[in-house]
LUMZATOR-343220 format. One record per residue (C-alpha): residue number from 1; x, y, z; residue in one letter. Coordinates in nm, 4 decimals, always signed. Layout:
# residues N
<r pos="NUM" x="X" y="Y" z="Z" code="A"/>
...
# end
This chain:
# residues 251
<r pos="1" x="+3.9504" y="-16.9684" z="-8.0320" code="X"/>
<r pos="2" x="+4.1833" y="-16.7081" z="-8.1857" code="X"/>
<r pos="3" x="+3.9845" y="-16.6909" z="-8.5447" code="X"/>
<r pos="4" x="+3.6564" y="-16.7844" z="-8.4381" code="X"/>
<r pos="5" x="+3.4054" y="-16.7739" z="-8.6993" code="X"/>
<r pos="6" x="+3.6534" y="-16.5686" z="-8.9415" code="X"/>
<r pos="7" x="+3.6925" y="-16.7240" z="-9.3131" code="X"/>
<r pos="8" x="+4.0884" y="-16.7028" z="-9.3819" code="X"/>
<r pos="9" x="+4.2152" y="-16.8298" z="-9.7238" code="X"/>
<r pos="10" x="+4.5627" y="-17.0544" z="-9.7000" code="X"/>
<r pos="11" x="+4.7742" y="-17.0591" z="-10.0005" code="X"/>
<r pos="12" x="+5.0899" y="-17.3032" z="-10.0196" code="X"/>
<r pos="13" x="+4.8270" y="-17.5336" z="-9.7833" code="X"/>
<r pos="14" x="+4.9342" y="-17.8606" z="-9.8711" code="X"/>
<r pos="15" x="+5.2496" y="-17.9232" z="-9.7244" code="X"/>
<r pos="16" x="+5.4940" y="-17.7757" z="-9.4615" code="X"/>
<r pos="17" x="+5.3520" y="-17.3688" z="-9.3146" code="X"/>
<r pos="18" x="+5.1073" y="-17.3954" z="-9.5150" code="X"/>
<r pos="19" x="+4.9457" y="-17.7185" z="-9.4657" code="X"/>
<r pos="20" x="+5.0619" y="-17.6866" z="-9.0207" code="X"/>
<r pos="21" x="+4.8470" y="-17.3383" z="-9.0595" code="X"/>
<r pos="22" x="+4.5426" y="-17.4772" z="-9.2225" code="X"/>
<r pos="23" x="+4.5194" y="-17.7117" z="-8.9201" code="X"/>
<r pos="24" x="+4.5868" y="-17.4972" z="-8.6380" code="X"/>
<r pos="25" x="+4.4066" y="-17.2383" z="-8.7937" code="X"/>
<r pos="26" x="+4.0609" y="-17.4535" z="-8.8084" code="X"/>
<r pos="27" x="+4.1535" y="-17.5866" z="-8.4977" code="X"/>
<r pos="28" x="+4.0890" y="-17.1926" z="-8.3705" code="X"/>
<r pos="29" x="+3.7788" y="-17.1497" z="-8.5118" code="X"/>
<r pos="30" x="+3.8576" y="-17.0479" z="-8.8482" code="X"/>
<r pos="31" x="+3.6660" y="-17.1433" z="-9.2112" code="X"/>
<r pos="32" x="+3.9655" y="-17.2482" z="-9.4071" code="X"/>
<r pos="33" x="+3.9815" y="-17.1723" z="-9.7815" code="X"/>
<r pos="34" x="+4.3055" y="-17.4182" z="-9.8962" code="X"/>
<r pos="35" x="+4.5171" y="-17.3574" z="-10.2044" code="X"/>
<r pos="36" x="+4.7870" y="-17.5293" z="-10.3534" code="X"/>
<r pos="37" x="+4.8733" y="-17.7137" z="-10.6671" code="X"/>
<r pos="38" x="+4.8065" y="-18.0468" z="-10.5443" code="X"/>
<r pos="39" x="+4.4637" y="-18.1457" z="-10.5094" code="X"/>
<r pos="40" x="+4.5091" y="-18.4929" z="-10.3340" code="X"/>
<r pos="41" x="+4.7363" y="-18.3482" z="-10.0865" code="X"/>
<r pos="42" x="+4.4774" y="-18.0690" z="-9.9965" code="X"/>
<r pos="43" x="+4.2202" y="-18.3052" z="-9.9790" code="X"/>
<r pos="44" x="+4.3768" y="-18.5338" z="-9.7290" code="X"/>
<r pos="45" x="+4.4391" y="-18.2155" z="-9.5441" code="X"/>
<r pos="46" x="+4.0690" y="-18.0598" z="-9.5395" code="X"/>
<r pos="47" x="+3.9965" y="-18.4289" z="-9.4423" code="X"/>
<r pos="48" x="+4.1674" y="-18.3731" z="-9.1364" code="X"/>
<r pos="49" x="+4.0053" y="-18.0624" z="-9.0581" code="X"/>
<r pos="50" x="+3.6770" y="-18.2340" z="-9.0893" code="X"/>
<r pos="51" x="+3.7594" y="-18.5123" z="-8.8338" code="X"/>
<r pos="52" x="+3.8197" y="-18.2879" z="-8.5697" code="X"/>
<r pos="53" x="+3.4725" y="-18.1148" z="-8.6149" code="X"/>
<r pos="54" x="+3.6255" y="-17.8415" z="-8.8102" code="X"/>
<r pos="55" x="+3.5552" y="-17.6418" z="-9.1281" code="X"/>
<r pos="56" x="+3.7416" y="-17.6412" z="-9.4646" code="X"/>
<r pos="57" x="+3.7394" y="-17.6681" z="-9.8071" code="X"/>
<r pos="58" x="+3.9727" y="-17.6475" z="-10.1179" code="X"/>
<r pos="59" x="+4.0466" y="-17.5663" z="-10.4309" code="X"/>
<r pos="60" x="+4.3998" y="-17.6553" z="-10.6618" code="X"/>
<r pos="61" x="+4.5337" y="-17.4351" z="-10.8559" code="X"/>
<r pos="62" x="+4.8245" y="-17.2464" z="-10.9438" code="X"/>
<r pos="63" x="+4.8945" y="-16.8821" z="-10.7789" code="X"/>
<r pos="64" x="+5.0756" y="-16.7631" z="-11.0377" code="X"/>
<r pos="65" x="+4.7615" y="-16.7707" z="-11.2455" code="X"/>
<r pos="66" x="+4.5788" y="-16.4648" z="-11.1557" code="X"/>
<r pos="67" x="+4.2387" y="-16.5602" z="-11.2278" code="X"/>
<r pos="68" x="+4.2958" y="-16.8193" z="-10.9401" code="X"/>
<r pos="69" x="+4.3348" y="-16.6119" z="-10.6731" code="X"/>
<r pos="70" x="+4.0069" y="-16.4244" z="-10.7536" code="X"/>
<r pos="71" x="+3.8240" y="-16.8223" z="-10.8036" code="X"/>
<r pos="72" x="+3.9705" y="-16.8517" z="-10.3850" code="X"/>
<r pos="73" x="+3.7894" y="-16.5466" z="-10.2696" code="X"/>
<r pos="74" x="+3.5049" y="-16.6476" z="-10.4741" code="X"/>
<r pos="75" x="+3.4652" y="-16.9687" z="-10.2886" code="X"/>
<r pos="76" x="+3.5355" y="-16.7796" z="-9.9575" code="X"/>
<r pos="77" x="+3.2443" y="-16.5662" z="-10.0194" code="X"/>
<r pos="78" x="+3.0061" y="-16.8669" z="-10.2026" code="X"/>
<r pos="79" x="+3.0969" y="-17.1318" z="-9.9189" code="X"/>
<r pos="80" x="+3.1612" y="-16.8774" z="-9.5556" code="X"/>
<r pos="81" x="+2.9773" y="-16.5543" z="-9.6503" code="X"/>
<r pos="82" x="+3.2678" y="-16.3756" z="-9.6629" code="X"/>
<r pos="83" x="+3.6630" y="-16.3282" z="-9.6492" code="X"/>
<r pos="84" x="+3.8225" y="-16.1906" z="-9.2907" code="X"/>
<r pos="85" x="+4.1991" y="-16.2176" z="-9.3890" code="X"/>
<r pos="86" x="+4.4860" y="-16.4747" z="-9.6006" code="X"/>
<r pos="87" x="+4.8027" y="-16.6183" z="-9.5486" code="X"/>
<r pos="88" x="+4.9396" y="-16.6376" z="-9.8545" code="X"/>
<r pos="89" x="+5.2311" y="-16.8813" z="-9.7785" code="X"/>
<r pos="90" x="+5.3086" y="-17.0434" z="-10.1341" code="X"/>
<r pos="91" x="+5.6567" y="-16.9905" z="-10.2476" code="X"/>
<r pos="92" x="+5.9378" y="-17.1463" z="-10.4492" code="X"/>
<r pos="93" x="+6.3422" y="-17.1319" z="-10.3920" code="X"/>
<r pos="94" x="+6.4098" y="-17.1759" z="-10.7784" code="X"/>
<r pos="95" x="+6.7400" y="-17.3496" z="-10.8651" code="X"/>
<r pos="96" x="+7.0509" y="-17.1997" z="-10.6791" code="X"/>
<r pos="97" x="+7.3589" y="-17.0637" z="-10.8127" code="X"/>
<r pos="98" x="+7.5334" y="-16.7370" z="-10.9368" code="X"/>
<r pos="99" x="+7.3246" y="-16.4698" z="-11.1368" code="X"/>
<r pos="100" x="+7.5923" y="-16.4870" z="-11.4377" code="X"/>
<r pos="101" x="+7.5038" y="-16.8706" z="-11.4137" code="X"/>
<r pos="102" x="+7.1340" y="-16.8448" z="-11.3872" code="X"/>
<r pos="103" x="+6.8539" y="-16.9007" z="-11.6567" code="X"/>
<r pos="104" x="+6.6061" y="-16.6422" z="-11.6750" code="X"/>
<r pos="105" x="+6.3027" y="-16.8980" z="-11.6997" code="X"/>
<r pos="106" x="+6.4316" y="-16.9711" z="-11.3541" code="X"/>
<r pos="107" x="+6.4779" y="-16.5665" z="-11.2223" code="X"/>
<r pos="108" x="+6.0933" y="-16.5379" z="-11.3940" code="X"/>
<r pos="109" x="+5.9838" y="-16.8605" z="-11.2527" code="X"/>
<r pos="110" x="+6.0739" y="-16.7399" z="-10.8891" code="X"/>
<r pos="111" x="+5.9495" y="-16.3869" z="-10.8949" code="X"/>
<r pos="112" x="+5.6289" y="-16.5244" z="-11.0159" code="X"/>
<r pos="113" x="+5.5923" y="-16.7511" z="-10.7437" code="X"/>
<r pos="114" x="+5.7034" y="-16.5339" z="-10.4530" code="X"/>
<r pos="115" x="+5.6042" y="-16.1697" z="-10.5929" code="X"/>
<r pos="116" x="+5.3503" y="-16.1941" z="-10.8785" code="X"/>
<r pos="117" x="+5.1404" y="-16.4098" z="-10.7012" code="X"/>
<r pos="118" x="+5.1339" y="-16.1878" z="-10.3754" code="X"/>
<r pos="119" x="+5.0016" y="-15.9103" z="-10.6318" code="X"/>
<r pos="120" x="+4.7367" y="-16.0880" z="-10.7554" code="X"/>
<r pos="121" x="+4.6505" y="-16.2288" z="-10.3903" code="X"/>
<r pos="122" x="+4.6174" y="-15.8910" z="-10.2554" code="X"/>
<r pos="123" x="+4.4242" y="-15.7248" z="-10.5803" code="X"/>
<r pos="124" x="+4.1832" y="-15.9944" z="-10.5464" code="X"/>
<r pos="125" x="+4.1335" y="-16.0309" z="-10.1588" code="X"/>
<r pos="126" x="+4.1626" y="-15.6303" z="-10.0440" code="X"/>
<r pos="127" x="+3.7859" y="-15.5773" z="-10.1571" code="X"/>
<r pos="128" x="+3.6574" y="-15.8624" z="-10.0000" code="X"/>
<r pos="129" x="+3.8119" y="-15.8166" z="-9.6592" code="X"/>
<r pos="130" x="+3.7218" y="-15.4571" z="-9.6712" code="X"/>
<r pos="131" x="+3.3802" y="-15.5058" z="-9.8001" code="X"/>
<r pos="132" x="+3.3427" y="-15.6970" z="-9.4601" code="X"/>
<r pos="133" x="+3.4531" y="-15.4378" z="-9.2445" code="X"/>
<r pos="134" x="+3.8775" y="-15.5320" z="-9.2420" code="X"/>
<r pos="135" x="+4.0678" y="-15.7890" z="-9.1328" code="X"/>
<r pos="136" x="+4.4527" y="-15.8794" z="-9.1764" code="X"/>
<r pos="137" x="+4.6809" y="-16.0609" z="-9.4846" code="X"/>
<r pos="138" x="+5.0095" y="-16.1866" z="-9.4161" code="X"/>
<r pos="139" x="+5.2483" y="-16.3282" z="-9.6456" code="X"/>
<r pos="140" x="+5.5538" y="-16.5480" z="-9.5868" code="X"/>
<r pos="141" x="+5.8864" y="-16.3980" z="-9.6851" code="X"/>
<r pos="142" x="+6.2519" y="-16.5182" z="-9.5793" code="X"/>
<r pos="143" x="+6.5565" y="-16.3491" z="-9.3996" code="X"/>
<r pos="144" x="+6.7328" y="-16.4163" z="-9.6936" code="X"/>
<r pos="145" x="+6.8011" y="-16.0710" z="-9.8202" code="X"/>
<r pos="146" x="+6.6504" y="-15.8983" z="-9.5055" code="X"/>
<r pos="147" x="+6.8584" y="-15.7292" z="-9.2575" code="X"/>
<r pos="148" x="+7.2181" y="-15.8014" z="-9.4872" code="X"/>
<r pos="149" x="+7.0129" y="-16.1725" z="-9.4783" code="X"/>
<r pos="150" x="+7.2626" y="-16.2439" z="-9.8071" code="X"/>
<r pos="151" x="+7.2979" y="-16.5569" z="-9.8934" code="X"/>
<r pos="152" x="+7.4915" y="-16.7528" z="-10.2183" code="X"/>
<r pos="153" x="+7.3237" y="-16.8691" z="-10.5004" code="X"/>
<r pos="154" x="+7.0043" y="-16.6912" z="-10.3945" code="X"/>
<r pos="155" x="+6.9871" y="-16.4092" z="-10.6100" code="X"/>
<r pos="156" x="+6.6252" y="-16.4573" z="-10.7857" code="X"/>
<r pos="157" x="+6.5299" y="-16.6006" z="-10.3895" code="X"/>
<r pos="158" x="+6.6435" y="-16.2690" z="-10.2367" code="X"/>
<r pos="159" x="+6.5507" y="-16.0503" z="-10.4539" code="X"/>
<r pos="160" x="+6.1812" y="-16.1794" z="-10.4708" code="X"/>
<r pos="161" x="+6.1416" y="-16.1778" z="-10.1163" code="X"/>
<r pos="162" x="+6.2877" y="-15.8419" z="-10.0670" code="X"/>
<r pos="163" x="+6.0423" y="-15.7069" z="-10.2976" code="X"/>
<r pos="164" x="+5.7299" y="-15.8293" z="-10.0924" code="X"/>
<r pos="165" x="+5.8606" y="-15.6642" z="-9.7919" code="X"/>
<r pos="166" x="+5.8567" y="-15.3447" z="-9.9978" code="X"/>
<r pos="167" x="+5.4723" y="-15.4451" z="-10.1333" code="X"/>
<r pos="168" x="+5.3771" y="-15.5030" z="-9.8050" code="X"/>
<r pos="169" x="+5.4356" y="-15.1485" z="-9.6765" code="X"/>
<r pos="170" x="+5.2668" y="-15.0555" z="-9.9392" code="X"/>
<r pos="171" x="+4.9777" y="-15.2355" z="-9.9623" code="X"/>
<r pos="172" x="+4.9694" y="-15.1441" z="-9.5435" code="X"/>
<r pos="173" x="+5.0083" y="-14.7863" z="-9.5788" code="X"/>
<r pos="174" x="+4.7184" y="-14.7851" z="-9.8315" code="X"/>
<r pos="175" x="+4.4682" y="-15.0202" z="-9.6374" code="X"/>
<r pos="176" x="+4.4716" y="-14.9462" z="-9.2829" code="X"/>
<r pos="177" x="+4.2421" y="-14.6721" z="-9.2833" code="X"/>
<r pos="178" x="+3.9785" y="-14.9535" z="-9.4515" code="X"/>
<r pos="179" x="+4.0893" y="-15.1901" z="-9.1370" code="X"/>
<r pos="180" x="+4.3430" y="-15.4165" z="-9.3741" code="X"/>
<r pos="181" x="+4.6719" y="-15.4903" z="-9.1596" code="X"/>
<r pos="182" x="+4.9141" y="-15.5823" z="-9.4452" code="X"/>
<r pos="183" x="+5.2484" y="-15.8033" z="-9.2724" code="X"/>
<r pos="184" x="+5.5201" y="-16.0347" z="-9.3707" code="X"/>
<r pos="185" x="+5.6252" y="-16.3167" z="-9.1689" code="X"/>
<r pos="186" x="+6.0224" y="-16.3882" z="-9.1840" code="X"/>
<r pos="187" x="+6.1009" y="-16.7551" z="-9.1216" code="X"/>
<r pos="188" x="+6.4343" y="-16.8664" z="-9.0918" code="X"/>
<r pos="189" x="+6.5064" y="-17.2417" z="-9.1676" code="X"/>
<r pos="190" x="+6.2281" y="-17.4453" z="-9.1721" code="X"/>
<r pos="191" x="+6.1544" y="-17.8421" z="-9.1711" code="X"/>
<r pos="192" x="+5.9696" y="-17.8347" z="-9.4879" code="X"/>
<r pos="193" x="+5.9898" y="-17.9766" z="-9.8493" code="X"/>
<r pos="194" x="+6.2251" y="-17.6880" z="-9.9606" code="X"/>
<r pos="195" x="+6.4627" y="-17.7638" z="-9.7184" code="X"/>
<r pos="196" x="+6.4751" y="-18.1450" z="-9.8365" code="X"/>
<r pos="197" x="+6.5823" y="-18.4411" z="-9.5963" code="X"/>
<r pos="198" x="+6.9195" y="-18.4868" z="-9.6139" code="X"/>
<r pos="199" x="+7.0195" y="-18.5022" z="-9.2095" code="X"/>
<r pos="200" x="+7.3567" y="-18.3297" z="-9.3258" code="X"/>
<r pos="201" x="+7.1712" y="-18.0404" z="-9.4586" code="X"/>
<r pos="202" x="+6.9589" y="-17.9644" z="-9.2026" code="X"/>
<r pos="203" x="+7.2603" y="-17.9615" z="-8.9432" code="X"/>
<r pos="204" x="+7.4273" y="-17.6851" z="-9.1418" code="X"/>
<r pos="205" x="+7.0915" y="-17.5415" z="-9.1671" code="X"/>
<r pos="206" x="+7.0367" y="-17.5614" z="-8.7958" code="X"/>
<r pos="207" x="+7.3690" y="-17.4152" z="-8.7544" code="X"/>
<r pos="208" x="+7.3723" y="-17.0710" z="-8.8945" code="X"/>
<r pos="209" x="+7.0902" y="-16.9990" z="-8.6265" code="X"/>
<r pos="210" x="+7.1822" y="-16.8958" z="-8.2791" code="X"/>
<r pos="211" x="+6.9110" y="-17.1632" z="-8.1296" code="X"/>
<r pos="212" x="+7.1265" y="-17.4241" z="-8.2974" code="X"/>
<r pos="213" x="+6.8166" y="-17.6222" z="-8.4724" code="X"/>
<r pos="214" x="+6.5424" y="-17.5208" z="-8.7355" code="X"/>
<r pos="215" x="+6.1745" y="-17.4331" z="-8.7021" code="X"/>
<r pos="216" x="+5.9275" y="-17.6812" z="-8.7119" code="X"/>
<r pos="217" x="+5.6263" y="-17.5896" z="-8.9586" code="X"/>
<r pos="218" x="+5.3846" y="-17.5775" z="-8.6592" code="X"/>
<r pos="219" x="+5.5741" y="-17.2746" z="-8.4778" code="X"/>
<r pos="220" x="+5.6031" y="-17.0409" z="-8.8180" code="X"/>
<r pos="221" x="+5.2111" y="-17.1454" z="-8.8524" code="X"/>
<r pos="222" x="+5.1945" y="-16.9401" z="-8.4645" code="X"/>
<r pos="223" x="+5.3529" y="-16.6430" z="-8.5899" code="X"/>
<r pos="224" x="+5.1073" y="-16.6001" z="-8.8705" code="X"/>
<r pos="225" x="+4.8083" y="-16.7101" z="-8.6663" code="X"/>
<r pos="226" x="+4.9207" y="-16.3852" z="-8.4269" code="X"/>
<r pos="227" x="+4.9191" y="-16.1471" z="-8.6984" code="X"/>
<r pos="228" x="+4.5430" y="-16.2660" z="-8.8328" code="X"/>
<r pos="229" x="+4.4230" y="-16.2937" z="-8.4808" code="X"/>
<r pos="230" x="+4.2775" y="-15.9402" z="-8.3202" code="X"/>
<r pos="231" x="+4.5823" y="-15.9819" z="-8.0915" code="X"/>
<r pos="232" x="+4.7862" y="-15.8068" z="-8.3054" code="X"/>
<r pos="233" x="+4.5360" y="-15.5156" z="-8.3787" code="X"/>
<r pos="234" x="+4.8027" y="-15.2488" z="-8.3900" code="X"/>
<r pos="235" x="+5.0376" y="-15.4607" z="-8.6026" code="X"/>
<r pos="236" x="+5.0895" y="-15.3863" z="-8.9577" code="X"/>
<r pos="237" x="+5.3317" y="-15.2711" z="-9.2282" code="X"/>
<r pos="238" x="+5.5754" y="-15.5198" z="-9.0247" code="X"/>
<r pos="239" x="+5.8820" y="-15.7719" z="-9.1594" code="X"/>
<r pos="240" x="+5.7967" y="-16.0413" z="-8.8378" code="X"/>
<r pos="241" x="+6.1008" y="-16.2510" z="-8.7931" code="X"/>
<r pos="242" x="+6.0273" y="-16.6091" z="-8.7067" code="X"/>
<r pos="243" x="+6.4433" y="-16.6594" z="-8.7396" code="X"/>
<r pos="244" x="+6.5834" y="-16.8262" z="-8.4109" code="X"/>
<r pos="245" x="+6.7996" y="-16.5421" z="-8.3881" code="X"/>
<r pos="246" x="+6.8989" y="-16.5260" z="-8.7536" code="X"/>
<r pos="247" x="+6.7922" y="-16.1153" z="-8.7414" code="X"/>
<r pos="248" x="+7.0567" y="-16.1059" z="-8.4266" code="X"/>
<r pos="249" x="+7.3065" y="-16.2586" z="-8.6034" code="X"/>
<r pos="250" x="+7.3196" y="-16.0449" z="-8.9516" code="X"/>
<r pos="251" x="+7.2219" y="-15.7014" z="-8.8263" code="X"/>
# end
């Protein structure tokens, strides 16, 4: 029981990482505070949790809306007592295609998603956890633009991702003496929504990585589970890849 009795908020939770970490997560013990934008899919999800005698509960919203990440840790607090640590896994690929090419609703759209919210995420949960004596946040980014990671069409994708590595050093070089661990989790290609179902896709997909297939949500979900868990006490400040080999590949 990895999180036992620790109240970890789950953003992006109701599909794909997101929704495979809310489960395995309560299956360790955890109080799970679900986000995501929609509310029937989170609620078949915390559901779940409750049939196997574990504890959850949700709220939708959008994490692009600051005021929403503050109403999470509010119901963390209201509902568990307390916050011990996030995964804030929501995220958005935008449309794909050269910069010259690409509307800047989409390049705003993106960084709001991916970056923004990780801002407001952090501003509101960093009190919390430290109020109840640390604990760990980890965010999802990409090796897309990590580690020469480049990749076409992926210019507002890249870029957004790139810049919450940098936040994350940040926000870890200014926390850890409070007993915040600040990391990023790397995934390489994932069976998710984003990555869509066309078989032909995924093969290319499952190509470019040396293990020849792609992650299944339930093995990125592991990765982040690690860095909340006291296992990884010493951890922080860290771009985890999660790549099959990807990192190998473009170093």
């Amino acid at each position: 029981m990895e999180l036992r009795d620790k109240t970890i908020i789950v953003t992006g939770a109701s599909s794909g990482i997101g929704a495979a970490a809310a489960l395995l997560f309560a299956s360790e013990g955890a109080n799970v505070v679900l986000g995501a934008r929609r509310e029937l899919r989170l609620n078949t999800i915390v559901e779940q949790i409750a049939q196997s005698n574990g504890r959850a509960i949700c709220l939708a919203g959008d994490v692009t809306d600051e005021a929403y990440s503050k109403e999470l840790v509010d119901l963390a607090e209201r509902q568990f007592g307390g916050l011990d640590g996030a995964f804030n896994n929501a995220g958005l690929m935008g449309e794909m295609g050269p910069v010259p090419e690409m509307a800047s609703d989409n390049w705003q759209s993106v960084l709001a998603t991916n970056l923004t919210s990780a801002f407001f995420a952090a501003k509101a949960q960093l009190p919390a956890i430290e109020q109840r004596g640390g604990g760990s946040i980890v965010f999802t980014g990409t090796f897309v633009g990590f580690s020469n990671g480049g990749m076409p069409g992926m210019g507002a994708y890249a870029a957004s991702k790139a810049g919450l590595i940098g936040l994350t050093q940040s926000l870890a070089s200014d926390h850890a003496a409070n007993g915040v661990r600040v990391n990023t989790i790397l995934p390489g290609g994932t069976k998710t929504d984003m990555a869509g179902d066309d078989p032909a896709t995924h093969d290319f997909i499952a190509d470019l990585h040396p293990v020849k297939r792609m992650a299944e949500p339930e093995e990125i979900a592991q990765a982040a589970l690690f860095l909340l868990s006291d296992r990884s006490k010493f951890v922080t400040g860290s771009p985890l890849a999660v790549d099959g080999g990807m990192a190998t590949r473009l170093l």
